[in-house]
Steps between C-alpha positions, in 0.01 A plus 500: 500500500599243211272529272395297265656202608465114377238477749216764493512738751213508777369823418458438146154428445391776739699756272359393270126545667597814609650620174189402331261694784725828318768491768805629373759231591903535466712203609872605586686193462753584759782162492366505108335187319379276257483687191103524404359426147155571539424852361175429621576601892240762627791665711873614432783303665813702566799337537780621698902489426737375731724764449517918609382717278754816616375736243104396625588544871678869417178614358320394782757653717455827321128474510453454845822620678488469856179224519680285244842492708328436811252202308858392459621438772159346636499281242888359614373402792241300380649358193885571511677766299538259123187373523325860602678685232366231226120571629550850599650546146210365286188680669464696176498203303220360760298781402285447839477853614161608411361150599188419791698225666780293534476174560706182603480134482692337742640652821883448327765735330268625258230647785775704657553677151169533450437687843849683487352608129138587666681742730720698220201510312214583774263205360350285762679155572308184541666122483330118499735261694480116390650268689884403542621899468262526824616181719786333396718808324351826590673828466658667796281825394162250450352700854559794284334405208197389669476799688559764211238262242178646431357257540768167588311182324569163595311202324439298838393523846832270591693796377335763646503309828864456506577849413287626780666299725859557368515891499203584734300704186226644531232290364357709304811557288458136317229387262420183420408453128532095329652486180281392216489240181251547193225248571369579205851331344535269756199232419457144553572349141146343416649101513811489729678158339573275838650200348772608574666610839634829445649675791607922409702739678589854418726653708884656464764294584649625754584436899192592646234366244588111653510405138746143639194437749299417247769315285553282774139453532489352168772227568243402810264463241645333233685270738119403595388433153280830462488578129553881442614731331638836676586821276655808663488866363748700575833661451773587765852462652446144616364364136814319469511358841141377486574360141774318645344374824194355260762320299723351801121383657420340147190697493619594120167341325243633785604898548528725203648861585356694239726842635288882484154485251309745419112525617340300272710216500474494870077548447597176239647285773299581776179379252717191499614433875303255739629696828715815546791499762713783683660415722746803561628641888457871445178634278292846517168330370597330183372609185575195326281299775189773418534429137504084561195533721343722242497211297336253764814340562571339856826626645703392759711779598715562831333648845719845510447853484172639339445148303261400761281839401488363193469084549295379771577112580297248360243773412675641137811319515739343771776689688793273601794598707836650348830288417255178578493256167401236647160671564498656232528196322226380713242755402574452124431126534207558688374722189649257247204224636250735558389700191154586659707710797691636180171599377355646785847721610505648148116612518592660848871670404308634178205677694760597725750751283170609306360652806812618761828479211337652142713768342175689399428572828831547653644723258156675581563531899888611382365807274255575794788493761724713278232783432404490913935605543498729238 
């Protein structure tokens, strides 16, 4: 993985759960990272070069002869020979041998080093696959993966459904277990201000978060005469292009991008938001929706994928169709003039995550999985 990046990574927290339980936890940054100055990490972060390290991979040559040459050549047909050599090169630098487990998140580039490094090593191999790597851009080895993970993890029944049907798995070979937010973080602030119309997003702008649906849902508004406010979270390839597009709409002095935050200035602005809004095209089970409906926030996110495990319509927040602004602007006018639906959505979405999405508990059913494989 890349890790850290500007945007905290989705096993974080439960790292840090399971670090504190007395797991010993090593992250190998494999594409690198942010550069981390908190000393105060309960686990070590390795980060990996982008280079070969010839003098590394003859010592590892020389140590295991015959199994290291033919890891080799394994490992070109799953990675290609520049990239292989790079990995191959820095297992002593890893210092994984003597470990219980490897483990993956994301079904991507990184989980095929991690299982080509579970085999060298003899540790057992298990993965969680999120959401995009799995449907839109999965691996031509994913049937692989899933079938060599002890166990394979998905974080929704929509995922596990599709894979099933994709590569005719057993079904026993995938586990559903939700990802998790800290409820105990995540709290209603004690007097939400609603003067003031604040609509929230945090998302990444890119293609398949939607981000211009909901730009062009705000010129429906404000053409109307709604008075809002709209701030997006978020950093991406698109920032530009959605800068631009708010600009060229006029929409200048009613959307703020406010580009990546870290976690408590997103726990600052969701204190301050009337409604929260995602409306992306591709999504595992968001955990920036879980963290929003922590707070007792209404959302209105898109019907796809494994949102609907999460949001049930009308019941804890209201599902609207992808690429569709002009019901999307619909729904957030219909929450604009009724703060008592506001009210009762956010009670719902709150009791919701706390008993089906909490982090203690997950993180709890993960360690539980793990030691059943082992």
């Amino acid at each position: 993985m890349f890790y850290p990046g500007k945007h905290k990574h989705v096993a974080h927290d439960e790292m840090i759960l399971l670090a504190k339980k007395g797991h010993q936890i090593k992250v190998i940054s494999v594409w690198g990272g942010e550069k981390i100055l908190n000393k105060s990490l309960l686990f070590k972060i390795i980060y990996l070069k982008q280079k070969i390290f010839w003098t590394s991979l003859l010592k590892l040559l020389i140590k295991y002869k015959k199994k290291a040459i033919s890891h080799l050549k394994d490992s070109f047909k799953y990675l290609g020979k520049i990239d292989s050599l790079r990995f191959v090169s820095q297992y002593e630098k890893m210092g994984i041998e003597n470990f219980d487990r490897i483990h993956a998140h994301f079904a991507s580039n990184n989980a095929l080093k991690a299982y080509l490094a579970s085999r060298f090593y003899n540790i057992p191999f298990s993965c969680t696959g999120h959401g995009s790597e799995l449907v839109l851009h999965p691996l031509p080895q994913l049937k692989e993966l899933i079938l060599h993970s002890e166990p394979f993890i998905t974080i929704s029944n929509f995922n596990k459904k599709f894979l099933l049907k994709k590569y005719h798995i057993p079904e026993y070979k995938i586990v559903v277990n939700y990802c998790g937010v800290d409820t105990n973080y995540f709290t209603p602030p004690k007097n939400r201000i609603n003067s003031n119309f604040n609509i929230t997003s945090v998302t990444a702008m890119k293609k398949i978060k939607g981000v211009e649906y909901l730009i062009e849902a705000c010129k429906l508004l404000d053409k109307e005469g709604i008075d809002f406010k709209c701030m997006i979270i978020g950093g991406g390839n698109l920032f530009d292009k959605i800068r631009d597009l708010i600009t060229i709409n006029n929409l200048d002095t009613k959307i703020k991008l406010l580009g990546p935050v870290d976690q408590r200035e997103i726990k600052k602005r969701l204190s301050e938001a009337s409604i929260f809004v995602l409306p992306s095209l591709s999504e595992g089970i968001p955990i920036a929706l879980m963290e929003a409906m922590a707070m007792e926030l209404p959302v209105i996110a898109t019907n796809i994928t494994g949102i609907p495990e999460l949001v049930s319509n009308n019941v804890d927040g209201i599902l609207v169709e992808p690429r569709n602004p002009f019901e999307l602007a619909e729904k957030i006018k219909y929450l604009y003039y009724n703060p008592d639906v506001r009210e009762k959505l956010g009670k719902n979405a709150r009791k919701k995550v706390c008993e089906k999405f909490n982090l203690y508990k997950n993180t709890e059913k993960f360690e539980k999985l793990l030691y059943k494989y082992s």
